[in-house]
C-alpha positions as CSV (number, residue, x, y, z in Angstrom):
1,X,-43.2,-61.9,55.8
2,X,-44.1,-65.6,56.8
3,X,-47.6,-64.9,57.8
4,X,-47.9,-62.7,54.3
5,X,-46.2,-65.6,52.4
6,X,-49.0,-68.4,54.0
7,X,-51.8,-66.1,53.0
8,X,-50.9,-65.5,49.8
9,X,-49.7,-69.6,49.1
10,X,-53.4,-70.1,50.6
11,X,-55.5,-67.3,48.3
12,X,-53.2,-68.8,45.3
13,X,-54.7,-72.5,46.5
14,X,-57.8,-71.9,46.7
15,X,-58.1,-70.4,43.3
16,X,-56.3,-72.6,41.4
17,X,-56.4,-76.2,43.5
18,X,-54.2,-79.4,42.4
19,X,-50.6,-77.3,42.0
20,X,-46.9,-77.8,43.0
21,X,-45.0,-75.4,44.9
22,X,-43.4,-74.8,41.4
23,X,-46.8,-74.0,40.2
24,X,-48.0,-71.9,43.4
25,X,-44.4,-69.8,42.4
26,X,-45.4,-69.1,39.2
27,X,-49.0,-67.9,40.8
28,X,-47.5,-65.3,43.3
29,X,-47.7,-61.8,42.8
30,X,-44.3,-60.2,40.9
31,X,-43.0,-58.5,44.3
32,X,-43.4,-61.9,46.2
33,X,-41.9,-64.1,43.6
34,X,-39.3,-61.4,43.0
35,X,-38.2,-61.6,46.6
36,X,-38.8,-65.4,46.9
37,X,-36.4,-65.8,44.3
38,X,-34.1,-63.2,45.8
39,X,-33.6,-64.9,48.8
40,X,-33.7,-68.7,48.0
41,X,-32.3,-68.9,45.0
42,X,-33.6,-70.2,41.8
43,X,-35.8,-73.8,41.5
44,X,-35.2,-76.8,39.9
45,X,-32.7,-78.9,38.7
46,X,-28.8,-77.4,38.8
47,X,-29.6,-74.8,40.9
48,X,-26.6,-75.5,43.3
49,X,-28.3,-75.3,46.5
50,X,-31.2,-77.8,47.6
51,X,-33.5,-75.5,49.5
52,X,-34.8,-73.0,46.7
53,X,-37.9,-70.8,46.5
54,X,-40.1,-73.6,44.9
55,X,-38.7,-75.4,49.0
56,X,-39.9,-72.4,51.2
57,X,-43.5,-72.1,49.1
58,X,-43.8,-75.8,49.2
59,X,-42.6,-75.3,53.3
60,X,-45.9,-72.3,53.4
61,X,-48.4,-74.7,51.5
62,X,-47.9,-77.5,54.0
63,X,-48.5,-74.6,57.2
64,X,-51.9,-73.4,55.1
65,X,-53.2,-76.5,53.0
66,X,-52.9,-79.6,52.7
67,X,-50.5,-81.9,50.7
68,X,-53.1,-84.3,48.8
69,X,-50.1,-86.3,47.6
70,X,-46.9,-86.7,45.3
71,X,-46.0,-85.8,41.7
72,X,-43.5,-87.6,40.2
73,X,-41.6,-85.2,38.7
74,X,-38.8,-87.2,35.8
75,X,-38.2,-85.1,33.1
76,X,-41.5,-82.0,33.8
77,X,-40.8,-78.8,33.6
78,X,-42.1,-75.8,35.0
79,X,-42.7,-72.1,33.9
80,X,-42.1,-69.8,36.3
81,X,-42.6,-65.9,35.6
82,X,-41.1,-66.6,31.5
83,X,-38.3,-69.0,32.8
84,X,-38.8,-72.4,32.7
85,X,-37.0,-75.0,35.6
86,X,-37.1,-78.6,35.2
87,X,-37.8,-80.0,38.9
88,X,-34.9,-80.8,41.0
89,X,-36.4,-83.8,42.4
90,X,-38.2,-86.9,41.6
91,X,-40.9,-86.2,42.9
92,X,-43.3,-82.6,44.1
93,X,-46.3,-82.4,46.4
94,X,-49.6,-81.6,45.2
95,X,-51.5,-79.3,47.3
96,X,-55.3,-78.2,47.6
């Protein structure tokens, strides 16, 4: 699944450069994010548990592309599949 994961993160970059992992989430295909979610546990803010889906395809993006820098993240919030998360920390890369 992790080489799967990279290559999708990386065909999700290089269509749409310039976006947080919360971003690259909400650009995954339904069965990926589906599973993502299933097995890390929803992003963001209150989620109980600090290493979430938005962590691991943050984790891919920095194996496949680089991170150009940092978002600062107070107060955004991110849709994500018709949920919306407000980020869990104070700040997000920003990959390309």
């Amino acid at each position: 699944m992790r080489e799967r994961l990279n290559a999708e993160v990386g065909a999700v970059i290089t269509r749409k450069p310039w976006l947080t992992a919360y971003q690259i989430l909400a650009e995954l295909s339904e069965p990926t994010r589906k599973w993502l979610l299933g097995t890390y546990g929803i992003p963001g803010e209150g989620c109980g548990h600090h290493y979430s889906a938005a962590s691991r395809v943050a984790k891919a993006a920095s194996q496949v592309r680089r991170q150009l820098g940092l978002l600062r993240t107070r107060g955004l919030t991110f849709e994500v599949a018709g949920a919306t998360y407000k980020a869990g920390g104070r700040v997000a890369g920003v990959f390309a």
